[in-house]
C-alpha positions in Angstrom: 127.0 176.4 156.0 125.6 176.7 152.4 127.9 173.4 150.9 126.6 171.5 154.6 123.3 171.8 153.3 123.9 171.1 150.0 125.7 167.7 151.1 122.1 167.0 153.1 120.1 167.2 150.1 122.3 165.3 148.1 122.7 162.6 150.4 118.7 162.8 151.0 118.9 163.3 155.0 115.6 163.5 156.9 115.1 166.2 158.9 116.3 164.4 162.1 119.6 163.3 160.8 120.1 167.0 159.7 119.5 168.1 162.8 121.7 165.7 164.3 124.7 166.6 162.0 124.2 170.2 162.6 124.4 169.1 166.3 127.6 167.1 165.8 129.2 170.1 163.4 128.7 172.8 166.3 130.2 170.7 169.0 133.4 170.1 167.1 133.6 173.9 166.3 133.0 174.6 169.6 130.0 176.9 168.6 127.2 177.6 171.4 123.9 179.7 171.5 125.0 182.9 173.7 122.3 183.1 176.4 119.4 185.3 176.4 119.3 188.4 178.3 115.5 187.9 180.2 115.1 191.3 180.8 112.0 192.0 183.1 109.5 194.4 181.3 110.0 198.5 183.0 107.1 199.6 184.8 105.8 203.3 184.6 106.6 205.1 187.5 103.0 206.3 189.3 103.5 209.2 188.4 103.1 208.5 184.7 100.7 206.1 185.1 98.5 208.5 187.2 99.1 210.7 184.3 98.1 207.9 181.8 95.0 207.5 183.5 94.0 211.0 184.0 94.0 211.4 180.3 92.0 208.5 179.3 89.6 209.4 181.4 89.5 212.8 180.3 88.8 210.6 176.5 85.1 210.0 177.5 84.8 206.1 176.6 84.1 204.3 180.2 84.6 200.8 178.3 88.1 201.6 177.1 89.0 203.0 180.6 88.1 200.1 182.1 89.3 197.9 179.6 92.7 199.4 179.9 93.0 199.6 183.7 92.2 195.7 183.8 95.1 195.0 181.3 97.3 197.0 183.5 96.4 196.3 187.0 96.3 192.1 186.0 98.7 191.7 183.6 96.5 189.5 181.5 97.5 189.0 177.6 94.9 190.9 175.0 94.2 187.7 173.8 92.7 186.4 177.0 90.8 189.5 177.7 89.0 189.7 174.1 87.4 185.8 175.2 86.2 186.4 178.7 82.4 185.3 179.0 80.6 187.5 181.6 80.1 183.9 183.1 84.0 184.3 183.5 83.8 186.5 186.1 83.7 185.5 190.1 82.6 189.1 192.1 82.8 186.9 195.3 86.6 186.1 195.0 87.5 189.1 192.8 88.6 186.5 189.6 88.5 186.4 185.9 88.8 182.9 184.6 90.9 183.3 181.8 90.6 180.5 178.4 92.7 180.6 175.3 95.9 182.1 176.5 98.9 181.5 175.1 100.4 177.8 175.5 96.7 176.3 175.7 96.3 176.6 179.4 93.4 178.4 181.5 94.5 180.3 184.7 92.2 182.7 186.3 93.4 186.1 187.1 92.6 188.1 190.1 91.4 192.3 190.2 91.1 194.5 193.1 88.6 194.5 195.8 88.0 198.0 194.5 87.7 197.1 191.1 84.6 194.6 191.5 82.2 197.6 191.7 83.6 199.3 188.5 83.3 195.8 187.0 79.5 195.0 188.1 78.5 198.5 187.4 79.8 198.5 183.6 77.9 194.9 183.5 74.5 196.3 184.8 75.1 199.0 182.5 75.2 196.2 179.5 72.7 193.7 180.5 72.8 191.9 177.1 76.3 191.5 176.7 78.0 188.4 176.5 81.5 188.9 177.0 83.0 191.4 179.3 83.7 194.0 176.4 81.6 194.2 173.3 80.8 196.5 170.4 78.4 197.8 169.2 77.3 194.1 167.3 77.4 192.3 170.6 80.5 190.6 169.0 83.8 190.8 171.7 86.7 193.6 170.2 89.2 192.0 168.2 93.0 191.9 169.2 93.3 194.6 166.6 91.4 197.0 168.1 92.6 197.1 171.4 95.5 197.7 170.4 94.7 200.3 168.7 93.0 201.3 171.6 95.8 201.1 173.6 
């Protein structure tokens, strides 16, 4: 491999045409990419989780609980839930519009029934804030500290 890309930068290729010999070079040698294993992620039995929950609770910090149980219950990425405006949020139809996720796309993720009243309560608990989960600066946490959280 190392004299293949010596010969490139001797002969000046661009990075197509490098590309394009490597190409040619692993056909004739018959060498393939072995396929990825997609493994689904393992969920916590309920019993675990139950426990999880019990002990957070037992923590004292209603933000973080709720915080947590949101990530868990919708599967939404940190990064989305750091950016969600409180404007984000539909009670009627029990969504969270979602922006800045990864790939660029917005999608709006959906929480429990039972969940809306936790949600409005910890809002009318923080009438000024802006986003969903602020500090104590009314700035939103940073990816960092949720997952230190977590």
């Amino acid at each position: 491999m190392a004299q293949l890309v010596r010969s490139a930068r001797r002969e000046r290729l661009d990075d197509a045409t490098f590309l394009s010999v490597c190409q040619q070079v692993r056909r004739k040698l018959g060498l393939w990419k072995p396929p990825r294993n997609q493994r689904l992620p393992q969920l916590l039995p309920e019993t675990e989780l139950k426990k999880f929950f019990r002990v957070l609770a037992r923590c004292g910090n209603l933000q973080h609980e709720i915080m947590l149980r949101l990530l868990f219950f919708s599967a939404v990425r940190v990064s989305g839930l750091v950016n969600v405006n409180v404007t984000d949020i539909d009670f009627a139809q029990c969504k969270i519009f979602i922006t800045h996720r990864k790939g660029r796309t917005d999608r709006s993720i959906l929480f429990r029934t039972s969940f809306r009243l936790v949600l409005h309560s910890h809002l009318r608990a923080n009438p000024k804030n802006r986003y969903l989960f602020e500090i104590v600066r009314s700035t939103p946490f940073t990816l960092r500290r949720i997952q230190q959280i977590v």
